[in-house]
C-alpha positions as CSV (number, residue, x, y, z in Angstrom):
1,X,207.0,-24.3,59.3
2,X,207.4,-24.9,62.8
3,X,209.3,-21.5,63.5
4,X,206.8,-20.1,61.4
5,X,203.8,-21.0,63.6
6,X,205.4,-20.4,66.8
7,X,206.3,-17.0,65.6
8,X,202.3,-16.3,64.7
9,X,201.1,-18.0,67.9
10,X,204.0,-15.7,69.9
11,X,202.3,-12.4,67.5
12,X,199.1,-13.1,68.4
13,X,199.7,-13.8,72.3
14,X,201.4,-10.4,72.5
15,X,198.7,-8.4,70.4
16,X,196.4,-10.0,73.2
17,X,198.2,-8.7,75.9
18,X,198.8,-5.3,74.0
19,X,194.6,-5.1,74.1
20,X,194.1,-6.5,77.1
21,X,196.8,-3.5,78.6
22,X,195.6,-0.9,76.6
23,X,191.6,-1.8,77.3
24,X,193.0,-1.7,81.4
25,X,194.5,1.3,80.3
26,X,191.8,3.1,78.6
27,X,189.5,1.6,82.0
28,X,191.8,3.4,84.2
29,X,191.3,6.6,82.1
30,X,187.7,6.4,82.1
31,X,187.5,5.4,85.8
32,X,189.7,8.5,87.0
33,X,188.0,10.7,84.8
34,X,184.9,10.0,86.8
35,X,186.0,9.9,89.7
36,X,187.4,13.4,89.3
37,X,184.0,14.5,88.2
38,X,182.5,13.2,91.1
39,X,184.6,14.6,93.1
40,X,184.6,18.1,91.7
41,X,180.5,18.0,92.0
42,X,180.5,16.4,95.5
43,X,182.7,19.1,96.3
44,X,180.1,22.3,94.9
45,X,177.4,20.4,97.1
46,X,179.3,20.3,100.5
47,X,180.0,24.0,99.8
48,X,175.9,24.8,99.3
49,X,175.0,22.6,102.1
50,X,177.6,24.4,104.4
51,X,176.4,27.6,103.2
52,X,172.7,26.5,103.9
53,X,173.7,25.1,107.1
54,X,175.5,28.3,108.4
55,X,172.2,30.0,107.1
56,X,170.4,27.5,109.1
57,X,172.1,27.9,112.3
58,X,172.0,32.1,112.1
59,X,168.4,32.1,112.1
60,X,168.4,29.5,115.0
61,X,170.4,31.8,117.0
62,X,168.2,34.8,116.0
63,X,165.4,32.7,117.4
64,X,166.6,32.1,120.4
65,X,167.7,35.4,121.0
66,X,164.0,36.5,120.3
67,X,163.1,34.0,123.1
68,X,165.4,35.1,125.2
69,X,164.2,38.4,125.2
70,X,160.5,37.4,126.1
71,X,160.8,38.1,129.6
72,X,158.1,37.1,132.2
73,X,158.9,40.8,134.0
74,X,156.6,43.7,134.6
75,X,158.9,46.3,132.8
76,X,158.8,43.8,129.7
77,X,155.2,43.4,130.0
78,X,154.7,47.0,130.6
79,X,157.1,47.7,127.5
80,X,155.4,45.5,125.4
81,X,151.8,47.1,126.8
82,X,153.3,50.5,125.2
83,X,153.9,49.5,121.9
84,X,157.2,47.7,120.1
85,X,160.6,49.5,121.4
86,X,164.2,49.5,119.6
87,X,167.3,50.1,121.8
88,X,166.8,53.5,122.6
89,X,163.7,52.8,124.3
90,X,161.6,55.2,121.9
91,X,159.0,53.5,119.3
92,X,160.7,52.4,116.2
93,X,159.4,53.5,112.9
94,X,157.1,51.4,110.8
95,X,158.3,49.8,107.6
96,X,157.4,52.2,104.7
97,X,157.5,49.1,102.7
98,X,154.3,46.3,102.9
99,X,152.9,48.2,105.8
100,X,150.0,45.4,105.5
101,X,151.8,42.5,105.5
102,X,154.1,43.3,108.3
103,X,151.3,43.9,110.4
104,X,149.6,40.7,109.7
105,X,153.1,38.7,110.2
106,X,152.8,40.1,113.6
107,X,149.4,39.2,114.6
108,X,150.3,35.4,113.7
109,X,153.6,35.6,115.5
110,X,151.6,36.9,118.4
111,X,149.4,33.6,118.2
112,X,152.1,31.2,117.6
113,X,154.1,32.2,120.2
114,X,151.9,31.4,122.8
115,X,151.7,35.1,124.9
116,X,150.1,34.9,128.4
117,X,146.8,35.4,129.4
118,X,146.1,38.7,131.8
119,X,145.3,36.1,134.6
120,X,148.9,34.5,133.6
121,X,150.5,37.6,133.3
122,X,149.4,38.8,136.8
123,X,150.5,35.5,138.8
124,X,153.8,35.6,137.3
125,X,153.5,39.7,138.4
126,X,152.4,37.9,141.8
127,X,155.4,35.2,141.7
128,X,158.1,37.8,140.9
129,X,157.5,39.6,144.0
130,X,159.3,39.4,147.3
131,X,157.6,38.4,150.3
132,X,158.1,42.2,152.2
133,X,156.3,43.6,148.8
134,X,153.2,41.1,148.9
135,X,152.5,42.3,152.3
136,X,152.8,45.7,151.8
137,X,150.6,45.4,149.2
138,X,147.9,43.8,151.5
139,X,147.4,47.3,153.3
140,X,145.4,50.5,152.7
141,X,146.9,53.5,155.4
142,X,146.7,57.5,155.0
143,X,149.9,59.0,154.3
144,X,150.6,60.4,157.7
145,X,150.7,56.3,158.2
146,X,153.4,55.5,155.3
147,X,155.1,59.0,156.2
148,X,155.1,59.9,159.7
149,X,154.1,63.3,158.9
150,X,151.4,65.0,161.3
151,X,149.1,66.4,158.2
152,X,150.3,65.2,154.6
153,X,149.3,67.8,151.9
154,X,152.0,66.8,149.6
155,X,154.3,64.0,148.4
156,X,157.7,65.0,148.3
157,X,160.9,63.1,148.9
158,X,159.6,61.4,152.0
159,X,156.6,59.9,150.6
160,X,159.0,58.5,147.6
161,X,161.3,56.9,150.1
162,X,158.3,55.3,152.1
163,X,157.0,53.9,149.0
164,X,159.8,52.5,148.1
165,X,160.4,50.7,151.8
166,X,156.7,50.0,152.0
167,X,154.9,49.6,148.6
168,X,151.7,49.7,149.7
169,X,148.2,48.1,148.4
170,X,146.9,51.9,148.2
171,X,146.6,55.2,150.5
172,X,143.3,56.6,151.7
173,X,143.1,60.6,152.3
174,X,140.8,62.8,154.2
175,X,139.7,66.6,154.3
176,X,143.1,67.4,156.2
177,X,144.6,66.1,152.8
178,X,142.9,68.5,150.6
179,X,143.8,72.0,150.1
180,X,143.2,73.0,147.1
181,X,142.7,71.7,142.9
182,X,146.0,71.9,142.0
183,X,147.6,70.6,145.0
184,X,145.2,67.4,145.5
185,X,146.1,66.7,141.5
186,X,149.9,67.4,142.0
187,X,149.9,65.4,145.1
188,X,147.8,62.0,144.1
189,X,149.9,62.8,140.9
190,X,153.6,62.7,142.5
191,X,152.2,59.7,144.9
192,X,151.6,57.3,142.3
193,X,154.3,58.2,139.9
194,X,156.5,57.2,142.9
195,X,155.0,53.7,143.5
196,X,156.8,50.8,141.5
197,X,153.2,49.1,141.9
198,X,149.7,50.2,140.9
199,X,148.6,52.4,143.8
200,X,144.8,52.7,144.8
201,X,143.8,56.3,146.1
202,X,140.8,55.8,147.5
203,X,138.3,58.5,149.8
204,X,134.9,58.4,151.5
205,X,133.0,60.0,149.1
206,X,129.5,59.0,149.6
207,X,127.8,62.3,149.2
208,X,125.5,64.3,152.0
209,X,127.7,64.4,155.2
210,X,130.4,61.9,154.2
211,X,131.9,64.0,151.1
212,X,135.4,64.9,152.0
213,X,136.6,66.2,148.8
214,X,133.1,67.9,147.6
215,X,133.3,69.9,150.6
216,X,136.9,70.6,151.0
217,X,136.8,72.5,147.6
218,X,133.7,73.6,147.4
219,X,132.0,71.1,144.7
220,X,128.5,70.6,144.2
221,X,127.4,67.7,146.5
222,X,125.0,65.0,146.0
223,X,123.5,65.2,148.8
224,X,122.4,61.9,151.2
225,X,121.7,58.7,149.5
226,X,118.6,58.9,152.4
227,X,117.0,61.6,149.5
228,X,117.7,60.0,146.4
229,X,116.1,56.7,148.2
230,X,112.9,58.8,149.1
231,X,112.7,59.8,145.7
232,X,112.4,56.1,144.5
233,X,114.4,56.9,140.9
234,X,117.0,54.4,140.9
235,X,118.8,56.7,137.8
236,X,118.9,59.1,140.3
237,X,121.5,57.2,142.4
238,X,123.3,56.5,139.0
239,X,123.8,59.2,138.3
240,X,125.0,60.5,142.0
241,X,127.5,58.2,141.5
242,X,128.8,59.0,137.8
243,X,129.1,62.4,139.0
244,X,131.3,61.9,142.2
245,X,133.3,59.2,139.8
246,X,133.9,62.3,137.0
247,X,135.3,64.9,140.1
248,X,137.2,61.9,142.0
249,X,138.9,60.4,138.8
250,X,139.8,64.2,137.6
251,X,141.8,64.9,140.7
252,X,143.3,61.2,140.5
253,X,141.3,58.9,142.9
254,X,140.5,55.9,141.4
255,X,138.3,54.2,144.5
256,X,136.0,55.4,146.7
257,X,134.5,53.9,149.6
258,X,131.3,54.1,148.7
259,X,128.1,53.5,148.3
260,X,126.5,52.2,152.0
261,X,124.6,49.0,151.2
262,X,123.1,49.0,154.7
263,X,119.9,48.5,155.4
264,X,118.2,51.1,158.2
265,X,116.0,48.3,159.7
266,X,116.6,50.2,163.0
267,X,115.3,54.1,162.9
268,X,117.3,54.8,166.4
269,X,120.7,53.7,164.4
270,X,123.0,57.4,164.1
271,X,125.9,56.4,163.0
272,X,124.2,54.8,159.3
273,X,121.3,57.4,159.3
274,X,121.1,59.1,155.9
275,X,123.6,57.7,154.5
276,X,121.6,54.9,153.6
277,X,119.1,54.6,150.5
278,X,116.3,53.5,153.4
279,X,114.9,50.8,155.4
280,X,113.1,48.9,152.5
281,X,115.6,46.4,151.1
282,X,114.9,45.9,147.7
283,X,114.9,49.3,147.0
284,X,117.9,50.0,148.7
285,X,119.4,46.8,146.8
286,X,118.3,48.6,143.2
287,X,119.9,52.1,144.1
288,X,123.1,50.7,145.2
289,X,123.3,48.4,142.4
290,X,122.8,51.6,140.2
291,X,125.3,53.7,142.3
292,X,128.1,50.4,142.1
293,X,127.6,51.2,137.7
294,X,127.5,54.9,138.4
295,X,130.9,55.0,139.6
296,X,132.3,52.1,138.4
297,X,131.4,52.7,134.8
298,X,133.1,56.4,135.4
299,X,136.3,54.6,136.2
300,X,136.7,54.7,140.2
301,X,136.3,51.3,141.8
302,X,133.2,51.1,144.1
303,X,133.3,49.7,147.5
304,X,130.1,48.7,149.3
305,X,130.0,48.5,153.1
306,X,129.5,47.6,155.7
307,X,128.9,43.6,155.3
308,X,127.0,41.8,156.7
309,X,124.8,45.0,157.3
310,X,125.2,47.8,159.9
311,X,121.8,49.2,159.6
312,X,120.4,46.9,162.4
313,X,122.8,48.3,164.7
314,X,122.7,51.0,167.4
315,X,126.2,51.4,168.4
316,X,129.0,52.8,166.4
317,X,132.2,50.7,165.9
318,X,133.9,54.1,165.9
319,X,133.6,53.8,169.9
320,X,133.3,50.4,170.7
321,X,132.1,46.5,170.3
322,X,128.4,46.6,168.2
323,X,126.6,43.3,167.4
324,X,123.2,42.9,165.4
325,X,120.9,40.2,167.0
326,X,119.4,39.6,163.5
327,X,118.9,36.0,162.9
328,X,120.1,34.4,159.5
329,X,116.9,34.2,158.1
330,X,116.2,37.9,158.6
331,X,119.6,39.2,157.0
332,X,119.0,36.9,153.9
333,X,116.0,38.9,153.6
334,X,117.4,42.0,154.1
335,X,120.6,42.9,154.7
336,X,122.4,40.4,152.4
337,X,119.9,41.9,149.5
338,X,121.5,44.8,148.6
339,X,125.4,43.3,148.8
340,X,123.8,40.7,146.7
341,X,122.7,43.3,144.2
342,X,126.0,45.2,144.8
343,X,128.0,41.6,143.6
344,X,125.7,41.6,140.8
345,X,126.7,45.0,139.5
346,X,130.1,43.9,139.1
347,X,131.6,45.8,142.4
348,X,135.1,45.6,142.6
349,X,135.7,45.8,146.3
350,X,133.2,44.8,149.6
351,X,134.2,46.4,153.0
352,X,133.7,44.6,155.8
353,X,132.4,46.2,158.8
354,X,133.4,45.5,162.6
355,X,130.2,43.7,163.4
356,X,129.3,40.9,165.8
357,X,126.5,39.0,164.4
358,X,126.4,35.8,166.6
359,X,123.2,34.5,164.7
360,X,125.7,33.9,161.8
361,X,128.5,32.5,163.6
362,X,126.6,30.0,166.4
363,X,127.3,32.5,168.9
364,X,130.8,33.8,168.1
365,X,130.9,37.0,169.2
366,X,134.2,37.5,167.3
367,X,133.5,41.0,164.6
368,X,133.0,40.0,161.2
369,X,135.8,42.3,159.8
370,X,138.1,39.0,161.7
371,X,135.1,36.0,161.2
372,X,136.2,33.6,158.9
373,X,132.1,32.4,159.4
374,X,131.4,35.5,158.0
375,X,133.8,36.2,155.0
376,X,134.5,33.0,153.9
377,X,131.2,31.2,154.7
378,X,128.8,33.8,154.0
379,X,130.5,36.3,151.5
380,X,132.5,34.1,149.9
381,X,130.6,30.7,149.5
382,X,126.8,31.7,150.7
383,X,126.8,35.1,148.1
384,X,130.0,33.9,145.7
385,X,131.7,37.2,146.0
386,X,135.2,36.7,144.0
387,X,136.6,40.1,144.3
388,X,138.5,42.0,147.3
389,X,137.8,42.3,150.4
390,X,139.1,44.7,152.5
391,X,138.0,45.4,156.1
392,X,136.7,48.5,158.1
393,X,139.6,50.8,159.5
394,X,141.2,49.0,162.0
395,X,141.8,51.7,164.2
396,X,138.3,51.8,165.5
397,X,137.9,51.2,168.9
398,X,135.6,47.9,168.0
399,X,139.0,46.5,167.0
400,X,141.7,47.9,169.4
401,X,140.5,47.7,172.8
402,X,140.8,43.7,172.3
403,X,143.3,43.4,169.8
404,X,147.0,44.2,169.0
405,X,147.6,45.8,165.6
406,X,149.4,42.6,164.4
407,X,147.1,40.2,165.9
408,X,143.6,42.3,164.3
409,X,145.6,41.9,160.5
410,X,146.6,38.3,160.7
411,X,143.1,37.1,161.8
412,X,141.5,39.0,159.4
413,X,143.8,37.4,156.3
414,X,143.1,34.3,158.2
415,X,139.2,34.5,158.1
416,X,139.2,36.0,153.9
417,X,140.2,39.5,153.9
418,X,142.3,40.5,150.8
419,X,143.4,44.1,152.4
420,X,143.5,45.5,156.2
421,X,142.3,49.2,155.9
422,X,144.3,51.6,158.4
423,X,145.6,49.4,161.4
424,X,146.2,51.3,164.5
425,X,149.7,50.9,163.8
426,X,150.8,50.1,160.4
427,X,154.5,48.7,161.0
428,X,154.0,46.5,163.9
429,X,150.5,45.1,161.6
430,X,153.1,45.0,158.5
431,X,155.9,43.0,160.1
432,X,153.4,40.7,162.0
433,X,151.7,39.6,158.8
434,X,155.0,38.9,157.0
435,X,156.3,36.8,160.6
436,X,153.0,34.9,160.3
437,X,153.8,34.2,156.5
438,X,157.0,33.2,157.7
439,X,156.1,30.9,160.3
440,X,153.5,29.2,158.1
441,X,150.7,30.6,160.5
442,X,149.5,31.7,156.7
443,X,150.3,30.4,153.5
444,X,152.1,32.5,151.4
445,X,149.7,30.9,148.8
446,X,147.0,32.5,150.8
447,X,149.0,36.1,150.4
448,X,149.3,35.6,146.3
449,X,145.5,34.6,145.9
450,X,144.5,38.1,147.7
451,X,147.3,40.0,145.5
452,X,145.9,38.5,142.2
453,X,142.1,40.1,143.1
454,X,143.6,42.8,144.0
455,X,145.5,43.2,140.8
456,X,142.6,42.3,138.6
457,X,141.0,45.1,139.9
458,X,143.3,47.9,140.0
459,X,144.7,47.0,136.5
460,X,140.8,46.4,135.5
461,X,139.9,49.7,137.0
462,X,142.9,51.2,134.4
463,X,145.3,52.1,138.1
């Protein structure tokens, strides 16, 4: 009986361990058999999250290779002006499919993406350019100036290779310029398509005696402002100046010099005569108000002249020093009137005339063309002009039987000009402004503020 019980206790010890092996067993089989299911799922996610992630990272590098191209340049501001471009540089063919909903996913990329403003977009135009440029572009000459011709009549190969050593601010041309209708188009044409910056072409074109291209070809004239002031009908001067704006913007000018703002307070002045509205100021200021829109309106930028008022005077700059003895009081009431009216009208450019006016400046004698007093405290702060300023030609006698070429442009950039109008000689003005820059005599911060109004206007004025 003993045997006997040792043999059942020995049977059932072994069936025990028999369980407990095959229940580790059967574990083991059920733990592997997850584990390779595990695995094998674990292993299809990794593939769809590498697949997503390689998605992930193409778009990223589309991305940035769309922000890469967003270039702060002119040409890809210019290109993007002109429409969307593919390689070959021609417009690429709308979608035929969703035509709708493409353009709309446009327009909200266009304000997500945070595109410049026009002011922003002209000071990085401003920023991008090199000092020798920004200066150029401070001066107005006639193309016998950028040339060296004796009488330019067209713009060939020489006036290409002068624009592109000095890129001027704009060229001014005068009845020895003009020929003919085809050759004035052909040659304002070939002048700006040469110019890797907007180009002004301006002209006197006041109407009466001052009409350079009228009479050169024969056009119908105005006539002198002096009538159209005696007649008292402000639409009258309007429409004087729509109609020179229709021929000057058909031929290719896009500024004229025009219309006189002066007041003739004094009847023995010659030089101002008839080509001013009058002597009564507030009319005067309501005709040239109505010339400024005439023109401007038309699309050829105005400019008024010649501040602070030369109607007072009885010399001509032309010839020498003039000076008004008007007090301050008396030009507020007169001749500031019609520039006031003039700034009103929106008029894109003031000229600055070579005037003493030693009431204005405590006795400074020095012409106002060069008076900081003058441009800065009277145009500038006294009427809040904001636009440019350019001066009278600087090859008057008023300017170079006391000053140097270089001397006349930096003190008139010192005292507020934005643009020096026909120095007596152009390169030694040119490389005496950018030595001035250079020697911090002006700020090249000073140069940039004058380029931006002068870009606001000729890119406003569709240059």
């Amino acid at each position: 009986m003993n045997r006997r019980e040792l043999r059942r206790k020995r049977r059932r010890r072994n069936q025990t361990i028999a369980y407990i092996v095959a229940g580790l067993i059967l574990a083991a089989i059920v733990f592997g058999c997850v584990f390779i299911v595990r695995n094998i799922s674990g292993a299809a996610q990794g593939d769809s999250t590498r697949e997503e992630g390689s998605n992930v990272r193409t778009e990223g590098g589309i991305m940035a290779d769309e922000e890469n191209a967003d270039s702060d340049s002119p040409l890809q501001e210019q290109t993007e002006a002109s429409g969307q471009t593919g390689i070959s540089g021609q417009p690429e063919e709308p979608s035929e499919t969703e035509p709708e909903a493409q353009t709309e996913g446009t327009a909200g990329q266009a304000e997500s993406s945070g595109e410049k403003t026009p002011e922003e977009q002209i000071s990085s135009y401003v920023e991008a350019m090199s000092l020798e440029d920004k200066v150029a572009g401070l001066f107005i000459i006639t193309p016998e100036q950028l040339t060296g011709v004796e009488t330019a009549v067209q713009a060939g190969e020489s006036t290409k290779e002068a624009l592109e050593h000095y890129p001027v601010g704009g060229l001014v041309y005068f009845a020895r310029n003009i020929q003919s209708d085809n050759q004035l188009r052909e040659m304002l044409a070939n002048t700006a398509s040469y110019s890797r910056y907007p180009l002004f072409l301006g002209v006197d074109e006041e109407g009466g005696q001052v009409a350079r291209v009228a009479k050169a070809l024969g056009l119908e004239n105005v006539g002198p402002m002096a009538e159209i002031g005696a007649s008292g009908n402000v639409d009258a001067a309007y429409e004087a100046g729509a109609a020179i704006a229709s021929y000057l913007k058909e031929y290719g000018f896009n500024l004229d010099f025009a219309p006189v703002a002066d007041v003739l307070t004094n009847p023995d002045n010659t030089v101002i005569g008839d080509r001013s509205f009058g002597s009564d100021p507030v009319l005067v200021s309501q005709m040239v108000a109505a010339a400024v829109q005439g023109l401007q309106e038309n699309g050829v930028s105005a400019c008024i002249k010649h501040f602070p008022g030369h109607g007072n005077t009885a010399g001509d700059s032309h010839d020498g020093q003039v000076e008004t003895d008007r007090t301050p009081e008396e030009m507020q009431a007169a001749e500031f009137l019609p520039f006031t009216a003039g700034i009103e009208a929106g008029v894109d450019m003031v000229m600055v005339g070579h005037i003493s006016a030693p009431g204005l400046t405590d006795g400074d004698k020095v012409p106002a063309s060069m008076n900081e007093k003058i441009i800065t405290g009277v145009l500038r702060e006294q009427l809040g002009y904001n636009g440019v300023v350019i001066t009278d030609a600087m090859n008057m006698s008023a300017i170079t039987q006391y000053y140097a070429a270089d001397e006349a442009a930096v003190k008139a950039l010192k005292a507020g000009a934005d643009m020096i109008l026909m120095p007596e000689d152009f390169t030694t003005a040119y490389n005496g402004v950018i030595a001035a820059v250079q020697d911090g005599t002006i700020a090249e911060e000073r140069v940039n503020d004058s380029l931006k109004r002068i870009f606001r206007v000729k890119y406003g004025a569709g240059t």
